[in-house]
C-alpha positions in Angstrom: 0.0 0.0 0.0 1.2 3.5 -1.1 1.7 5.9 1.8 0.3 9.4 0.9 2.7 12.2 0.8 0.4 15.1 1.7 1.5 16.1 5.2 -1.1 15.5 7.8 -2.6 18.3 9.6 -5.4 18.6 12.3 -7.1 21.4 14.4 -9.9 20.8 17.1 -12.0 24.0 18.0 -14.8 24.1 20.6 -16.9 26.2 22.4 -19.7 25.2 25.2 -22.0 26.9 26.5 -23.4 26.7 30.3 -26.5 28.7 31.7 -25.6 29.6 35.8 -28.6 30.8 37.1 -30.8 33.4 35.4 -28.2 36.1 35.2 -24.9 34.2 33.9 -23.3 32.4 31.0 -20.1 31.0 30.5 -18.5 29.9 27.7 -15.4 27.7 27.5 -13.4 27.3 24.3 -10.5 24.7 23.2 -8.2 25.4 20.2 -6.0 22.6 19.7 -3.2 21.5 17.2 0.3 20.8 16.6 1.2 24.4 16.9 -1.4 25.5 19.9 -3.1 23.8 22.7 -5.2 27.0 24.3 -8.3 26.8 26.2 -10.4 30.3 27.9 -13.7 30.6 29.7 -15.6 34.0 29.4 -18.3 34.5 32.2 -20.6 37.1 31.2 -23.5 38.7 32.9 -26.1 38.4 30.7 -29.1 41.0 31.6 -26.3 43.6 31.0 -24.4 41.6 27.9 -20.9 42.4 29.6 -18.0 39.9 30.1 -17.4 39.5 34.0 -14.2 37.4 33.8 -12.0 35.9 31.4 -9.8 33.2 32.2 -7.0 31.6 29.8 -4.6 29.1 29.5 -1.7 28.8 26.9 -0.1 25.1 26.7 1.0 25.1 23.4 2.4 28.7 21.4 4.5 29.7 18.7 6.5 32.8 19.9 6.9 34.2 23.8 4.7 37.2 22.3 1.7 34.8 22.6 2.0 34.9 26.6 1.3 38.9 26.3 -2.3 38.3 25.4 -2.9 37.9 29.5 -2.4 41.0 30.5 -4.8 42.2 28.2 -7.4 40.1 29.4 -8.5 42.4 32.3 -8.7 45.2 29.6 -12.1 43.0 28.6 -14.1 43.1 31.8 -17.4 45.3 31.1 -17.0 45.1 27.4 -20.7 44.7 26.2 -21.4 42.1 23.5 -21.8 44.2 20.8 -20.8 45.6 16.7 -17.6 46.5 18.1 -16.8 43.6 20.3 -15.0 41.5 17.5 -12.7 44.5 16.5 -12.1 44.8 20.4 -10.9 41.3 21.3 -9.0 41.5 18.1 -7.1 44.7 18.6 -6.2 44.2 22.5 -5.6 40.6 22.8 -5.0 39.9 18.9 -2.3 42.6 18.0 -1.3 43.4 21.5 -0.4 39.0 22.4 -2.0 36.4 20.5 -4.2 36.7 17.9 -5.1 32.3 18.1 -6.4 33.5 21.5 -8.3 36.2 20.1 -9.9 34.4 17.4 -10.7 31.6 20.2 -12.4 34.0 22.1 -14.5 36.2 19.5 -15.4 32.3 18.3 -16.9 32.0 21.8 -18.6 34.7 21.9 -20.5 34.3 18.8 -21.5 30.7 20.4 -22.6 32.2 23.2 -25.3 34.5 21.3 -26.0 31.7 19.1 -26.6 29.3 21.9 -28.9 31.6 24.3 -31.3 32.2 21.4 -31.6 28.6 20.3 -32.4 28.3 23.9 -34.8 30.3 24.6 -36.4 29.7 20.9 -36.6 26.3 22.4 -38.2 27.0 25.4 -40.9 29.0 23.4 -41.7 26.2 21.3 -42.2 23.9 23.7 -45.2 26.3 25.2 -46.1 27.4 21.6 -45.3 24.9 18.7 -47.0 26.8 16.1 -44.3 30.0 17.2 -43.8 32.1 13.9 -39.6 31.9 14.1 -39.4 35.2 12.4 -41.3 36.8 14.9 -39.8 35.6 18.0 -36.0 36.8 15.9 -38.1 39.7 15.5 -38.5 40.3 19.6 -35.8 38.7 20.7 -33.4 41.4 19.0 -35.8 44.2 20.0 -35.4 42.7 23.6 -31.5 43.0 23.0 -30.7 45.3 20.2 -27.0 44.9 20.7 -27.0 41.5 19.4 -28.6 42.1 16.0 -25.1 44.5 15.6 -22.8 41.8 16.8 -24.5 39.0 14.7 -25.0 41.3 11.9 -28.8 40.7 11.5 -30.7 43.1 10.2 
């Protein structure tokens, strides 16, 4: 059998999501390959859309610059999840330390948003199946009109 000689190459990304009570969220992301082995979790207080706390962990990095990105971290803390968010993390952690971290953490982010209104689509269903899902979009960005910005939906 004929061994291949395209080199071999894999990257793991994920992001979870938790609910903590009514008035938290925290999301935890993994980037992982042969260059980087980073994890983060983002708590964020979610009547207000701010991040409370971000904590990271590098394992696996390419230069010492990398390392810089945790300073910046406490730069984030009452940033609101919004249209300017992404440039944010990018700019601070991103230019400023490591922009694998950054891009780990703005994935995050958009998981988070993602996940809270597939949840509480969800939980309207199940007490309305006949919901009209353009409607509840509809409400749910009028109910947090800083998230139609950050996910670009108009």
């Amino acid at each position: 059998m004929k061994s291949s000689s395209m080199p071999q190459y894999s990257r793991l990304k994920t992001c979870g999501v938790q609910k903590q009570g009514p008035d938290y969220r925290v999301v935890s992301g993994v980037l992982e390959d042969e260059l980087y082995a980073m994890q983060c979790e983002i708590r964020v207080y979610w009547p207000e859309l701010t991040i409370e706390s971000i904590k990271a962990r590098m394992k696996r990095f390419t230069t010492d610059r990398c390392l810089l990105a945790e300073k910046f971290f406490s730069n984030c803390l009452g940033w609101s999840i919004d249209s300017e968010l992404d440039g944010k993390i990018k700019k601070d952690l991103g230019r400023n330390g490591c922009r694998h971290m950054a891009a780990l953490i703005v994935d995050c982010m958009h998981s988070l948003v993602r996940a809270e209104l597939a949840r509480r689509l969800k939980e309207s269903m199940a007490g309305n199946p006949s919901l009209d899902k353009k409607e509840f979009l509809a409400d749910f960005l009028r109910n947090n009109p800083n998230l139609g910005g950050y996910l670009k939906i108009r």
